[in-house]
C-alpha positions as CSV (number, residue, x, y, z in Angstrom):
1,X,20.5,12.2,-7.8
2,X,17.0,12.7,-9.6
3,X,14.2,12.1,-7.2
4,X,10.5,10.8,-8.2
5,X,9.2,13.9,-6.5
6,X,6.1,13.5,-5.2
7,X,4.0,10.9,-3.6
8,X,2.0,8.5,-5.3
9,X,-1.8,9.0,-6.3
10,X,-2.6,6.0,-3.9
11,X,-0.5,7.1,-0.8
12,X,-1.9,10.7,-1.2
13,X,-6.0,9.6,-1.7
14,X,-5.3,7.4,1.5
15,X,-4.0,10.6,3.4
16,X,-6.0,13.1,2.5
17,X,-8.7,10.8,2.9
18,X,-7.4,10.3,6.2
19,X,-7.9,13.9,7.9
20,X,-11.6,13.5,7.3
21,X,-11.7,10.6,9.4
22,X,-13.4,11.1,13.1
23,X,-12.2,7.9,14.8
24,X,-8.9,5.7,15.0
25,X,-9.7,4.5,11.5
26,X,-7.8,7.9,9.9
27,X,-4.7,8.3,12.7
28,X,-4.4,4.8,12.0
29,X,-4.0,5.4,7.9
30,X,-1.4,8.2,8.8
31,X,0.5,6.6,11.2
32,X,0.7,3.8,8.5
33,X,1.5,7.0,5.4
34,X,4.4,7.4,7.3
35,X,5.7,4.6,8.4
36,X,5.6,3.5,4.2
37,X,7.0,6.9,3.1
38,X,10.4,6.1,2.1
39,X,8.2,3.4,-0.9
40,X,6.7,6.2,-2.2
41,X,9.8,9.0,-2.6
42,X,12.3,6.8,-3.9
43,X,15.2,7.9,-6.0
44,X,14.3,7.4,-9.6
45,X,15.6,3.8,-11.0
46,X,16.8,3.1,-14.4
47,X,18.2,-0.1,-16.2
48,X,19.4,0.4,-19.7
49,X,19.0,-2.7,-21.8
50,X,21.4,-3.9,-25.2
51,X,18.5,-3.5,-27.8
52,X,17.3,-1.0,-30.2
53,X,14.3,1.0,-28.7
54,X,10.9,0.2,-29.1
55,X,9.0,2.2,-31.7
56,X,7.3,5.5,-30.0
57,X,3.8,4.9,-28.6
58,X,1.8,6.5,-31.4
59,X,2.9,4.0,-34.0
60,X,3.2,1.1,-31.3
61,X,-0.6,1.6,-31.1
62,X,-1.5,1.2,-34.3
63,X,-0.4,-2.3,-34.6
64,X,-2.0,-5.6,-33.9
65,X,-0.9,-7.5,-31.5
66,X,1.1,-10.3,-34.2
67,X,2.7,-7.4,-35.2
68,X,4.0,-5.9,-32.0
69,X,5.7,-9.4,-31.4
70,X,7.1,-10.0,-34.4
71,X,8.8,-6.5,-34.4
72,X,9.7,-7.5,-30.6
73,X,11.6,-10.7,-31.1
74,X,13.4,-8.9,-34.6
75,X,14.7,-5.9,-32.2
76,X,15.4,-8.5,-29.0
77,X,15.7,-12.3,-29.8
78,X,19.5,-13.1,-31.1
79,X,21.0,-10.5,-28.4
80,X,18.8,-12.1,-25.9
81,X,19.3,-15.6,-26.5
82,X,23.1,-14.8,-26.9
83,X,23.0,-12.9,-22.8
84,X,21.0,-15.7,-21.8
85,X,23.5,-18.2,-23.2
86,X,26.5,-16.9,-21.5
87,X,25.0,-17.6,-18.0
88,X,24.0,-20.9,-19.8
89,X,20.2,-19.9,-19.4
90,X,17.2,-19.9,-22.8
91,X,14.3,-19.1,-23.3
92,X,11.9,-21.9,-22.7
93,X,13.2,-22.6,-19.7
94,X,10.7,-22.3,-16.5
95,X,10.8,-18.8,-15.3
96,X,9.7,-17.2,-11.9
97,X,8.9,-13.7,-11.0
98,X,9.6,-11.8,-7.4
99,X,8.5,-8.6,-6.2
100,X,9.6,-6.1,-3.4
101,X,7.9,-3.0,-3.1
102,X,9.7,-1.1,-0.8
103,X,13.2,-1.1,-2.7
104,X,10.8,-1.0,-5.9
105,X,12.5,-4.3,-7.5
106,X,11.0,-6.9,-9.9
107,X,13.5,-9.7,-10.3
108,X,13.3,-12.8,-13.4
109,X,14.3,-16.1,-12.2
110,X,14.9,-19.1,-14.6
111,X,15.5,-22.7,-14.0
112,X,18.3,-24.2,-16.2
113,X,17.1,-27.5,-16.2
114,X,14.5,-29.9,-14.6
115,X,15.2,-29.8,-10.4
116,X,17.8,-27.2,-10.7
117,X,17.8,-24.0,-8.4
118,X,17.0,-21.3,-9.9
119,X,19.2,-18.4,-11.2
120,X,18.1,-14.9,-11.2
121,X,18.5,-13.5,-14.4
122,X,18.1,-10.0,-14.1
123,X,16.9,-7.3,-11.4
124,X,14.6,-4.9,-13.0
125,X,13.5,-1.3,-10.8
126,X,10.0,-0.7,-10.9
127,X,9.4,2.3,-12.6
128,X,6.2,3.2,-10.4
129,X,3.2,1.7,-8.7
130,X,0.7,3.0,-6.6
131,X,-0.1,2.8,-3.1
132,X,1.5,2.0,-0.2
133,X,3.7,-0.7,1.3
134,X,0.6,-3.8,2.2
135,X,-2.2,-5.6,0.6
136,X,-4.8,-4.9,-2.1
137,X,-8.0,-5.1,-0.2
138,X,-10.4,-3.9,-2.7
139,X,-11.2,-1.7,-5.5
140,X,-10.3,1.5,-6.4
141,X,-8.6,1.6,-3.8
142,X,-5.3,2.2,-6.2
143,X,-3.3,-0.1,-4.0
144,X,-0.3,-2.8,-5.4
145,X,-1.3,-6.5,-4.2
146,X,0.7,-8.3,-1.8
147,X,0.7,-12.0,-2.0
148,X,1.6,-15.4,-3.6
149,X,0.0,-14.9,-7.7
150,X,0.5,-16.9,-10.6
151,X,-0.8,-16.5,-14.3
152,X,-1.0,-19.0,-17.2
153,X,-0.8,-18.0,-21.0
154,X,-4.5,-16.6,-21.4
155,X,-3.4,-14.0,-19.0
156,X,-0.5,-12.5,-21.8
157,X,-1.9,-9.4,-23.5
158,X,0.3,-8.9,-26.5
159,X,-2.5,-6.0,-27.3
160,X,-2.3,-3.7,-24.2
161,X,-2.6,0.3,-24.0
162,X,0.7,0.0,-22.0
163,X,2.9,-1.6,-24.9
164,X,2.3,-5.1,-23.7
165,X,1.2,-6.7,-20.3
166,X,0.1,-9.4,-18.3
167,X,-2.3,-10.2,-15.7
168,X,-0.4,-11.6,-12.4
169,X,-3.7,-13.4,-11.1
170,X,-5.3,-10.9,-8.1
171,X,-7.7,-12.1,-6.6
172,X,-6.0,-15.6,-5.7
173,X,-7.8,-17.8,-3.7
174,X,-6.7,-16.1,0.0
175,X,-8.0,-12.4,-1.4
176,X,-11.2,-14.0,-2.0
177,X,-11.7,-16.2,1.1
178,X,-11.1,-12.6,2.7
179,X,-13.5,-11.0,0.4
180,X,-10.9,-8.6,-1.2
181,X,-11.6,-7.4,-4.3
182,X,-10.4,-5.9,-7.6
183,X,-9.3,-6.8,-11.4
184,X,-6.9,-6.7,-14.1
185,X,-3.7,-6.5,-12.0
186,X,-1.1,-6.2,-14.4
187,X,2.5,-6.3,-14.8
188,X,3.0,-3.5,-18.1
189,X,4.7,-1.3,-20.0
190,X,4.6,2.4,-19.8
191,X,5.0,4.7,-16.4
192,X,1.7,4.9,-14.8
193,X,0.3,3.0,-12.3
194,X,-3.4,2.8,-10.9
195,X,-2.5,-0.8,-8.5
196,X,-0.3,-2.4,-11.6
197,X,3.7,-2.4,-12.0
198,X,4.8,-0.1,-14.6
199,X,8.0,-0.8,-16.0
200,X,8.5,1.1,-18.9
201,X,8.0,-0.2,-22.6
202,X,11.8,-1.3,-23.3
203,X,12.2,-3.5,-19.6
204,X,8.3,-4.9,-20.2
205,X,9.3,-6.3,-23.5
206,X,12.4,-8.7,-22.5
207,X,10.6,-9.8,-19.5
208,X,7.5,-10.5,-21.8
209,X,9.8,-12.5,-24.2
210,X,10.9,-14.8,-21.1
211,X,7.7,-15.5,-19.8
212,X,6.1,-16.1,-22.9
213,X,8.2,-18.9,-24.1
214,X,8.4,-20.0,-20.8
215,X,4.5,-20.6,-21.4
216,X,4.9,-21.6,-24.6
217,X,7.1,-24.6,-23.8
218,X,4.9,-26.0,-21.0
219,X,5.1,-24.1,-17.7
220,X,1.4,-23.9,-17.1
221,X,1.6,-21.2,-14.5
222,X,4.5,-18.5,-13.7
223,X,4.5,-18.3,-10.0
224,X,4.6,-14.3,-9.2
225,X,5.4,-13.8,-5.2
226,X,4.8,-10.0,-4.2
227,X,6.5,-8.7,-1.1
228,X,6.7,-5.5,0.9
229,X,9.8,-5.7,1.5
230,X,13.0,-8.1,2.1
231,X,11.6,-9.9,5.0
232,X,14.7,-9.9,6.6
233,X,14.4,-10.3,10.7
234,X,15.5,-7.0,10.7
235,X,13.1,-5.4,8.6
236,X,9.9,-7.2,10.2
237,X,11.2,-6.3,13.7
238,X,11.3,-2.7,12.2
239,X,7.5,-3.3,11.2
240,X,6.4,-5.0,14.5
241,X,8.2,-2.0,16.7
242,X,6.4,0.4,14.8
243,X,3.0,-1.9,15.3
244,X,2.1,-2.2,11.8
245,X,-1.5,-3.5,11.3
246,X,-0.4,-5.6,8.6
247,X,1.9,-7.4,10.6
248,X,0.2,-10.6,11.0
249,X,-0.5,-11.1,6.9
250,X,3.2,-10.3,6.3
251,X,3.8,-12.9,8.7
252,X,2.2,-15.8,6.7
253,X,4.6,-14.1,3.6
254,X,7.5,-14.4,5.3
255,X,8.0,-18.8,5.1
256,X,7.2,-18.3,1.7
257,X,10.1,-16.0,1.1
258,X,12.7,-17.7,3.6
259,X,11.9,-21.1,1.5
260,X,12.7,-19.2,-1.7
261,X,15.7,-17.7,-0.3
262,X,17.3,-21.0,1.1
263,X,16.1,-23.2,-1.8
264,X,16.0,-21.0,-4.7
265,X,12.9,-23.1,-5.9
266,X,9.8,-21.8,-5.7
267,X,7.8,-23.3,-2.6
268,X,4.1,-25.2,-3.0
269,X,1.9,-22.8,-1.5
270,X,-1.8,-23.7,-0.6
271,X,-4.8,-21.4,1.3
272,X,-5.8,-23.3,4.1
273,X,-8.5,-22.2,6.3
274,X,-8.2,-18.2,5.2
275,X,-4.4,-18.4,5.4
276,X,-1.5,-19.5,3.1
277,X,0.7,-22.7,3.9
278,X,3.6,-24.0,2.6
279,X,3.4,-27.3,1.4
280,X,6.1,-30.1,2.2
């Protein structure tokens, strides 16, 4: 088994950081380092996908963004539409978008048709992101958001540094109620992170293709729901034994997940008074 290695920059600016704290402020951001270790030395994830490779990043650069997807649907559309056809899926159809830190997992949900559950379409591994497992509070401080996101079609960039990207929508409406800040949160290409979700030029491009003429064909907004972790009972027991500060925020994530997982349709969330509700 290949391991990642070494920590991430986020996890190791928050504990070295740390030991130059006098008060309960730093043993606190250890106590927490360690608690999230196992997110940050994961065994390395791969997913090998049915297309020809993308062309290497010096030429990749070089082209304008019509260009890049153009030479994206030639390499990817007819294999696509044919995998997406056998589980009686297409593109076009609504798509939603889940997140889980800890087990570093991005999964593509579709609807088949108006009122239908959702069907996952494929589990991508995150091929890094910074930080460790809890919210973006502000910035620079190189964390991954946690939270309920979405992103319309003006937040697609076809022209990204990191092959091609999109903007997930931090800060929502909650971050900003609790004056948390930070900008261009992205979902991309590529294998760096600085608070985005890298996941590696060939992966970014078929979920780019999904979402895109998900957009194009009416769904205003692609609802993107970021996790730590599987809120399973078991797992948020495991956070409150170990007296997580972050605790009570995962707790307002958690109905949001459980509706998801009994429903598979994504739940109407709102920010009421600082803190998000489900709606009926």
């Amino acid at each position: 088994m290949r391991w990642r290695g070494i920590i991430t920059a986020g996890a190791l600016t928050v504990f070295v950081g740390a030991l130059y704290l006098p008060d309960s402020t730093g043993l606190r951001k250890i106590q927490g380092f360690i608690q999230n270790a196992e997110a940050q030395v994961m065994p390395a994830a791969s997913i090998t996908l049915p297309y020809p490779a993308p062309p290497p990043a010096h030429e990749w650069n070089t082209l304008p963004a019509a260009e890049r997807l153009a030479d994206v649907r030639r390499r990817l559309q007819p294999q696509l539409n044919a995998e997406l056809a056998t589980r009686s899926l297409a593109l076009g159809q609504p798509a939603f978008i889940r997140i889980f830190k800890e087990t570093n997992e991005l999964e593509l949900w579709l609807q088949p048709k108006p009122g239908a559950r959702y069907q996952l379409f494929r589990s991508y591994p995150i091929a890094l992101f910074s930080g460790y497992l809890g919210p973006k509070t502000r910035e620079g401080d190189m964390q991954a958001p946690e939270g309920f996101y979405s992103f319309g079609k003006s937040l697609l960039n076809p022209a990204s540094r990191y092959h091609l990207a999109f903007n997930i929508g931090y800060p929502n409406a909650y971050d900003r109620h609790h004056e948390r800040t930070g900008s261009l949160i992205m979902v991309h290409g590529r294998n760096v992170s600085i608070g985005c979700f890298a996941m590696t030029d060939p992966v970014i491009e078929e979920i780019y293709l999904i979402i895109e003429a998900a957009l194009d064909k009416g769904q205003a907004q692609v609802p993107v729901h970021i996790f730590p972790f599987r809120m399973t009972p078991a797992r948020l027991e495991k956070a409150r034994l170990a007296a997580d500060a972050h605790c009570k925020f995962w707790s307002e994530l958690q109905a949001g997940h459980d509706h998801f997982e009994s429903k598979h349709f994504p739940p109407s969330i709102t920010i009421q008074a600082g803190q998000y509700q489900l709606q009926p």
